[in-house]
C-alpha positions in Angstrom: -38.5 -15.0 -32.1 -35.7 -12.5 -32.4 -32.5 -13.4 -33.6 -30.7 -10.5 -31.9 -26.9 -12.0 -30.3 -26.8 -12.1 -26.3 -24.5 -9.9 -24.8 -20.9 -10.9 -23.8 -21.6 -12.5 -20.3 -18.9 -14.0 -17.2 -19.1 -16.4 -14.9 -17.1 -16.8 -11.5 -16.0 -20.8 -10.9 -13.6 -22.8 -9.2 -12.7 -20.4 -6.5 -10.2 -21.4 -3.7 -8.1 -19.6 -1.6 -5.3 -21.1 0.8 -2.7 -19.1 3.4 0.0 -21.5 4.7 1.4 -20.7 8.3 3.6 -17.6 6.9 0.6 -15.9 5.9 1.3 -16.3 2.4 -1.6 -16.7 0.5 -2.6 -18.3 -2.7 -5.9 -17.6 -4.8 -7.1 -20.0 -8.0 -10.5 -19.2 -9.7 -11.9 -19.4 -13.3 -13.4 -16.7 -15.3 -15.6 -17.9 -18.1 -17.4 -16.2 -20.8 -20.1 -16.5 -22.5 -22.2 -15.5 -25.9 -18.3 -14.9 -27.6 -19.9 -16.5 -30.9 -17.1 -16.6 -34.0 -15.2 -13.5 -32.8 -12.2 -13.4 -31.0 -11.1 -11.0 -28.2 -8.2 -9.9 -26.2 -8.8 -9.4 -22.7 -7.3 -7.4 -20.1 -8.0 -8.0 -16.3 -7.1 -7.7 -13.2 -8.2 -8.7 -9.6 -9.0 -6.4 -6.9 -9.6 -8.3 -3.0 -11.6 -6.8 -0.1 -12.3 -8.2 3.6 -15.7 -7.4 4.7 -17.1 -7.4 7.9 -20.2 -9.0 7.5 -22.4 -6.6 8.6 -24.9 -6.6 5.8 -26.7 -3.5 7.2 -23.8 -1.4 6.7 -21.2 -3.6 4.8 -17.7 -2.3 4.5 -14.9 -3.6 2.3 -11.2 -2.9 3.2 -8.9 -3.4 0.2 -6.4 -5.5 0.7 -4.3 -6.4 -2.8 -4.6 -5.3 -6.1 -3.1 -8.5 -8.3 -1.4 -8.1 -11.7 -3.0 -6.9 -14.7 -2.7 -9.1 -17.8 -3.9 -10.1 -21.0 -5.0 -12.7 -23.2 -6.6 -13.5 -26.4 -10.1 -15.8 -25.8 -12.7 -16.9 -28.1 -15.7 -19.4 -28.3 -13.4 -22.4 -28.1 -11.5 -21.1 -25.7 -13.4 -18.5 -23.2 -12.1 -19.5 -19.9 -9.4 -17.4 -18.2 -7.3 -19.5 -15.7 -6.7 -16.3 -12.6 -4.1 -16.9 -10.2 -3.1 -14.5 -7.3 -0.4 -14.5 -4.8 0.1 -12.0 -1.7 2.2 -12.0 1.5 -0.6 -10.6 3.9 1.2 -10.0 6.9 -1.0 -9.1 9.2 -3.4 -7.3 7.1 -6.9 -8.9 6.7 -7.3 -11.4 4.8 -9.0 -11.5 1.9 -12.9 -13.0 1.5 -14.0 -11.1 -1.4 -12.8 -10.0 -4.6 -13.7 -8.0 -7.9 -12.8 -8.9 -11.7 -12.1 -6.1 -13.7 -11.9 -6.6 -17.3 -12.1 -5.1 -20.7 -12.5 -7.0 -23.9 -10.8 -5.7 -27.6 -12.9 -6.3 -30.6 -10.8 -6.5 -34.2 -11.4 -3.6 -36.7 -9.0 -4.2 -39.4 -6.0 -5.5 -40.5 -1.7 -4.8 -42.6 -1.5 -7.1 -44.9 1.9 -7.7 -46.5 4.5 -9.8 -47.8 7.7 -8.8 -46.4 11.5 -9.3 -48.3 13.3 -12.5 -47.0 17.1 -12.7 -46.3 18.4 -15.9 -48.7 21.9 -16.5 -47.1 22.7 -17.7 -44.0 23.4 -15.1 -41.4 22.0 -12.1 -42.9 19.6 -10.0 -42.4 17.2 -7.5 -43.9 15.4 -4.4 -42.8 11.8 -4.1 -44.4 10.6 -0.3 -44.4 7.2 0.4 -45.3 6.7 1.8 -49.3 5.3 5.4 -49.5 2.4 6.6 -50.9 1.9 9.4 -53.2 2.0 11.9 -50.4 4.6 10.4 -48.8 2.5 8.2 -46.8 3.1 4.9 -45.1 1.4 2.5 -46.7 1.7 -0.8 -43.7 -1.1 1.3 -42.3 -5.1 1.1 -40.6 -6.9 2.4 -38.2 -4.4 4.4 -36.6 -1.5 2.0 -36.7 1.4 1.6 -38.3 4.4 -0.8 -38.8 6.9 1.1 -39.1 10.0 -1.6 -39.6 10.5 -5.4 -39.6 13.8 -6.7 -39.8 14.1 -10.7 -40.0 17.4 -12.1 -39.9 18.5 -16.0 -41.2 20.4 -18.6 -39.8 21.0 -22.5 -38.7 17.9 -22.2 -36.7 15.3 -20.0 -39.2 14.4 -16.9 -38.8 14.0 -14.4 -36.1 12.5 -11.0 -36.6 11.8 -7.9 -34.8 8.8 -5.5 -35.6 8.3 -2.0 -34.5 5.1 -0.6 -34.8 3.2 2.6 -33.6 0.0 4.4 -33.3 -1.3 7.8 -32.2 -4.6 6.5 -30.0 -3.0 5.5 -26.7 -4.7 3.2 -25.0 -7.7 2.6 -27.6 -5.6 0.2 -29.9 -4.4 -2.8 -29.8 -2.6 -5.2 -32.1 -1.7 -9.0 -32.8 1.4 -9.6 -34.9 1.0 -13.1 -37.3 4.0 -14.1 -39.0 3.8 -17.3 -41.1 5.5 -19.2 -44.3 4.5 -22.3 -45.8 5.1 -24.4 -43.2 4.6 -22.4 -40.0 3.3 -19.1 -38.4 3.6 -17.5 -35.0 1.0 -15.4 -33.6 2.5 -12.8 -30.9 1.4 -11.7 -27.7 -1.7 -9.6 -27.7 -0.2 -5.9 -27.5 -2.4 -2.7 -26.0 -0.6 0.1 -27.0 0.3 2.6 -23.5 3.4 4.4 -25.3 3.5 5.8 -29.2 6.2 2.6 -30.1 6.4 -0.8 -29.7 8.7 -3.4 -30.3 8.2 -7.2 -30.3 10.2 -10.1 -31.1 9.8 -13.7 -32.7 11.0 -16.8 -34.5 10.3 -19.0 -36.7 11.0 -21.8 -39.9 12.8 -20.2 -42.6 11.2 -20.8 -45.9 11.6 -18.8 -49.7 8.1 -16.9 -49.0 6.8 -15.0 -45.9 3.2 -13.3 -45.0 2.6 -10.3 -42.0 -0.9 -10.3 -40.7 -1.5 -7.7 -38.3 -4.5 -7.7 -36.9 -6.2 -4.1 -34.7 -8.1 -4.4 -31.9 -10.4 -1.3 -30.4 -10.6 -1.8 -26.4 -14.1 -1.2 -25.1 -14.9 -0.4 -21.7 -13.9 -1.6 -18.5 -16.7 -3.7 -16.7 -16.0 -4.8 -12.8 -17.6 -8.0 -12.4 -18.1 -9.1 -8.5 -18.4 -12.0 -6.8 -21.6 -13.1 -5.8 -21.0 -14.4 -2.4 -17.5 -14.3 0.0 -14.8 -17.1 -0.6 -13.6 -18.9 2.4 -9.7 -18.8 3.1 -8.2 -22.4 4.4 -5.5 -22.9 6.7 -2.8 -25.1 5.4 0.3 -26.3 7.7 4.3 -25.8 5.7 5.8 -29.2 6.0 
């Protein structure tokens, strides 16, 4: 018997769709996936919905709403994506099929570092990244770099801000873990569409401080349709 992994597989559940008397329209399903094993992911989609005509010799879709694309980190203990959709149709058709688009980011690599605190109270410091012997930055892999972090104390802990960049547009990505003894706060899942970014947090104060960031390669978009049309109920405003 082989031992070879699955592939990363979806399934489709839970769909409902409701329009209320002002042809606003809501849409709920779940995305679940499968084979994730111990890695974890972050994962862009996006919904695309169609009306078709029902004429299964020559079936036509007309688009009718493109929803929002978003992100979010899954893994094997947590590999369902809650999708919600909401559109004003207006006279247009309404919607009884749909498409998932989605692509998942595997992690490559790692910065690793330990990043100088602020020790009085409403202060702040500036960490810059040390050089190398060429003058390189050394908080660097795979094509990213941080490029400051500045963390500033007071009542409340601390708060920080990171900037980071990388020269491979939309073929990295990057989760920023900030933690002390007693606490750590993992950032929203970045894909990088412009050289910087910035991103903010907060958290305990404490005497000692670690940075984790993680880097995630995207791999490809997959569309993922629905196997059969979704039924649109009527429901009366009260």
């Amino acid at each position: 018997m082989s031992d070879k992994k699955e592939g990363i597989s979806i399934k489709l559940e839970n769909i409902t769709s409701e329009i209320d008397d002002e042809s606003y329209l809501n849409f709920n399903c779940e995305a679940i996936f499968e084979n994730l094993f111990e890695d974890e992911f972050i994962c862009e989609f996006q919904l695309s919905f169609y009306n078709s005509d029902g004429n299964k010799k020559e079936l036509k879709w007309n688009h009718v709403y493109y929803g929002l694309l978003e992100k979010r980190i899954i893994n094997s203990s947590d590999n369902t994506i809650y999708i919600t959709a909401s559109m004003n149709i207006d006279g247009a058709y309404i919607p009884n099929e749909f498409k998932l688009f989605y692509r998942l980011s595997k992690e490559i690599g790692s910065i690793n570092f330990s990043p100088k605190l602020p020790q009085k109270k409403n202060t702040s410091i500036i960490n810059i990244p040390p050089k190398g012997l060429l003058g390189k930055n050394k908080w660097n892999s795979k094509n990213i770099e941080i490029n400051s972090l500045i963390i500033k104390i007071d009542e409340y802990g601390f708060d920080y801000k990171f900037t980071a960049s990388s020269s491979k547009l939309d073929k990295r990505g990057i989760i920023f873990e900030f933690s002390t003894v007693d606490s750590k706060v993992e950032g929203d899942p970045i894909i990088f569409k412009d050289t910087f970014v910035t991103q903010a947090g907060n958290l305990e104060a404490s005497e000692k401080a670690d940075v984790n960031c993680r880097i995630f390669e995207p791999m490809k978009w997959i569309e993922k349709t629905n196997t059969s049309t979704f039924i649109t109920e009527k429901v009366i405003n009260e």
